[in-house]
NUTIBA-78749 format. One line per 2 residues: their letters; for each residue x negated, y negated, z negated of N, C-alpha, C, O. Coordinates in pm, whole numbers, always signed. Layout:
N
a = X:Y:Z:X:Y:Z:X:Y:Z:X:Y:Z | ... $
***
This chain:
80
xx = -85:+119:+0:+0:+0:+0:-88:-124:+0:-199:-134:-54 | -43:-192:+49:-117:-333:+73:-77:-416:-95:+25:-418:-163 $
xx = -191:-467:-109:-219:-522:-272:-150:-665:-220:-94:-729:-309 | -147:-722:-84:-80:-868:-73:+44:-872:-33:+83:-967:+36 $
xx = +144:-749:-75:+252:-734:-64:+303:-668:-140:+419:-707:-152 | +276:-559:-221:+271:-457:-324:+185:-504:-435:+63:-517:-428 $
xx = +274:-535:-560:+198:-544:-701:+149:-379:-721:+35:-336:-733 | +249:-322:-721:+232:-170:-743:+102:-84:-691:+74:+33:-720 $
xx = +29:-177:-606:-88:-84:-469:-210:-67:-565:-242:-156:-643 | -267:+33:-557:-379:+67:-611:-505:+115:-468:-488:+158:-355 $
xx = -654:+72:-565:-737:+76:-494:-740:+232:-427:-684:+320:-494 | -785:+259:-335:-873:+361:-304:-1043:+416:-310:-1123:+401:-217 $
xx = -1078:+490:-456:-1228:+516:-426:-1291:+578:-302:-1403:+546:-262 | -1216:+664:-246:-1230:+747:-130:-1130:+782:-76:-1018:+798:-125 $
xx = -1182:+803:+74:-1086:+856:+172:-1148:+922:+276:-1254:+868:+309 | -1116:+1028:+345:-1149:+1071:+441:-1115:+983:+598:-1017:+911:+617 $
xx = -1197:+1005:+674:-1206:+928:+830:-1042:+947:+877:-960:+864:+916 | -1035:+1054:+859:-868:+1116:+939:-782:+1012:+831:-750:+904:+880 $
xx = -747:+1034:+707:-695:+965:+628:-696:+837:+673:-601:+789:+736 | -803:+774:+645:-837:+588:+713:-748:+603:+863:-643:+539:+868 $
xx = -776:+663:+950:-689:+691:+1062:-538:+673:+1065:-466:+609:+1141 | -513:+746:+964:-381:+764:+936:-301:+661:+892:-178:+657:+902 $
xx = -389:+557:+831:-360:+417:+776:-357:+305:+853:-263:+226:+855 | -491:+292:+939:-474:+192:+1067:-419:+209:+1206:-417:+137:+1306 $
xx = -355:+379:+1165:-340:+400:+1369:-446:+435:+1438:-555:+445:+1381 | -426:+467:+1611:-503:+494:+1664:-543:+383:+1804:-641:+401:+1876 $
xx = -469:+299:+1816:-467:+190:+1876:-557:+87:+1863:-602:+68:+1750 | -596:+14:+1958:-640:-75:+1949:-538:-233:+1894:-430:-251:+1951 $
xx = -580:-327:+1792:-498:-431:+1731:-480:-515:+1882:-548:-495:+1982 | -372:-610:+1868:-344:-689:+1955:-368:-798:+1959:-419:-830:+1853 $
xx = -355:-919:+2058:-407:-1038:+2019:-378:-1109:+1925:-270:-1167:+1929 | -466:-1125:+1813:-450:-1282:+1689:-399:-1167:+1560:-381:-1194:+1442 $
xx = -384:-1047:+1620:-383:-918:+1450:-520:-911:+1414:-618:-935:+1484 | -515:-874:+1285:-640:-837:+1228:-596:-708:+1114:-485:-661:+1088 $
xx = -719:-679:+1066:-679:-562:+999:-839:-531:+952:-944:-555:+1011 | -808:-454:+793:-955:-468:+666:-1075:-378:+806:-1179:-411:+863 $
xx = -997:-274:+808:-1068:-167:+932:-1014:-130:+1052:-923:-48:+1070 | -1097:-217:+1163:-1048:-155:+1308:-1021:-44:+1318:-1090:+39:+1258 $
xx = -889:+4:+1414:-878:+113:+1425:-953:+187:+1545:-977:+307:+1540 | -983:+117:+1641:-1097:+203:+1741:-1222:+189:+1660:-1307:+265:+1706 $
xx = -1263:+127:+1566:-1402:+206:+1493:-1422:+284:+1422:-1527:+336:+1384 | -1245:+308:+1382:-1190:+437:+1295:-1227:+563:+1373:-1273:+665:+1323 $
xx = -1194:+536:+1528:-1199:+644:+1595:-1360:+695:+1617:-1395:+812:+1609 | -1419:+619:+1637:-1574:+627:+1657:-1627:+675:+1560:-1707:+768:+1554 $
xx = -1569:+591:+1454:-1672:+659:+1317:-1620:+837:+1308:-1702:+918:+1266 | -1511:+872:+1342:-1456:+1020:+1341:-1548:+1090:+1438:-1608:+1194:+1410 $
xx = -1554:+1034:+1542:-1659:+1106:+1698:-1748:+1151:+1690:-1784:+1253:+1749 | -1836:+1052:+1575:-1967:+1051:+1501:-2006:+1082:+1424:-2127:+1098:+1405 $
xx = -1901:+1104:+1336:-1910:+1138:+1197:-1989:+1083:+1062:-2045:+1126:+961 | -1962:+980:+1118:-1996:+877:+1034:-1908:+844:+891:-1793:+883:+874 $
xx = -1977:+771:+802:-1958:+747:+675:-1953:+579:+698:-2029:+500:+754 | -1807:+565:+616:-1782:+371:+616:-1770:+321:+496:-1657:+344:+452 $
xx = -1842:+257:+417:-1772:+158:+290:-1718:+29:+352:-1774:-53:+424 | -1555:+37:+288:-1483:-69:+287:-1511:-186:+124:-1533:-147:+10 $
xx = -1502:-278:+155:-1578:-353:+43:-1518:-503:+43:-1406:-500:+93 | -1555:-631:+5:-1575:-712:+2:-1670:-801:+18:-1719:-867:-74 $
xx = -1711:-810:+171:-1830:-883:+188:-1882:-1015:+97:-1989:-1032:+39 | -1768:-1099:+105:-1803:-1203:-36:-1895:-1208:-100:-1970:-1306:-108 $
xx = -1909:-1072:-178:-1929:-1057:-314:-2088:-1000:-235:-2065:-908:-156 | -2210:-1030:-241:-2358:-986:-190:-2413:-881:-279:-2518:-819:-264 $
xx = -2315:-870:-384:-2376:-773:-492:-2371:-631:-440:-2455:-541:-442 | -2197:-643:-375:-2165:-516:-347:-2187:-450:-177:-2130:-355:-125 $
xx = -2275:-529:-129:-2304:-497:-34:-2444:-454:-57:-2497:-381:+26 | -2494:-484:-138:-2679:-461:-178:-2611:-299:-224:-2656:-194:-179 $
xx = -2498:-308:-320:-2518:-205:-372:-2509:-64:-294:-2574:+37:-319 | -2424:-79:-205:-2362:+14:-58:-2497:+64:+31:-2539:+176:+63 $
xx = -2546:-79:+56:-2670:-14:+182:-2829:+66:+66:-2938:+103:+107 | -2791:+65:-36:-2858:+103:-98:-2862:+241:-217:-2942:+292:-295 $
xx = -2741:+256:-179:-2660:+446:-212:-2644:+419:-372:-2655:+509:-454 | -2615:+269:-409:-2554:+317:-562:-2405:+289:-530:-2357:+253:-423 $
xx = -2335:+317:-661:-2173:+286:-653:-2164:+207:-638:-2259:+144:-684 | -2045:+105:-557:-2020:-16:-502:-1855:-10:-536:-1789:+92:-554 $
xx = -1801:-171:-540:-1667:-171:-553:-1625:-177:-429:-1671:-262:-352 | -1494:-55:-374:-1484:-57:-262:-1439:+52:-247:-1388:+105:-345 $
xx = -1442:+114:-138:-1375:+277:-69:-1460:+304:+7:-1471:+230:+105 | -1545:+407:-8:-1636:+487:+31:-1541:+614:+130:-1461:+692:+76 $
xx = -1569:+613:+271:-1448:+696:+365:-1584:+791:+428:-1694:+739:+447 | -1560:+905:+449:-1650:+998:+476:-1546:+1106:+596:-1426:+1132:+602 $
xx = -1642:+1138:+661:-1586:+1276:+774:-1537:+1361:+646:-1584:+1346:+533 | -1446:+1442:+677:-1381:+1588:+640:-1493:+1698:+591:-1459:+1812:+560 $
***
């Protein structure tokens, strides 16, 4: 659930790629949408099997902490 529409929404520590998928679609956004995670990099990161932290760039702490493999505030999304 979206936290800017839902009091009720709680974070996600993790999610799987398919999961994240399942949340943004498989589409590409349209003109002047936006969204936390593209959904064609959703798809790529699945192709690849790649690993995504969703985060808050803002904050420089938690991006040091991510590219650097400690816990970070955020959602850590991994292949299956």
């Amino acid at each position: 659930a979206d936290p800017r529409t839902n009091e009720d929404a709680e974070p996600f520590e993790t999610l799987t790629l398919v999961e994240l998928q399942n949340i943004t679609g498989k589409e590409a956004l349209g003109p002047g949408q936006s969204a936390a995670v593209d959904p064609i990099a959703v798809n790529w990161a699945i192709d690849c099997g790649l690993r995504i932290g969703v985060l808050d760039g803002r904050d420089i702490r938690r991006i040091e902490d991510a590219l650097e493999g400690r816990p970070f505030e955020g959602t850590l999304v991994q292949p299956e």
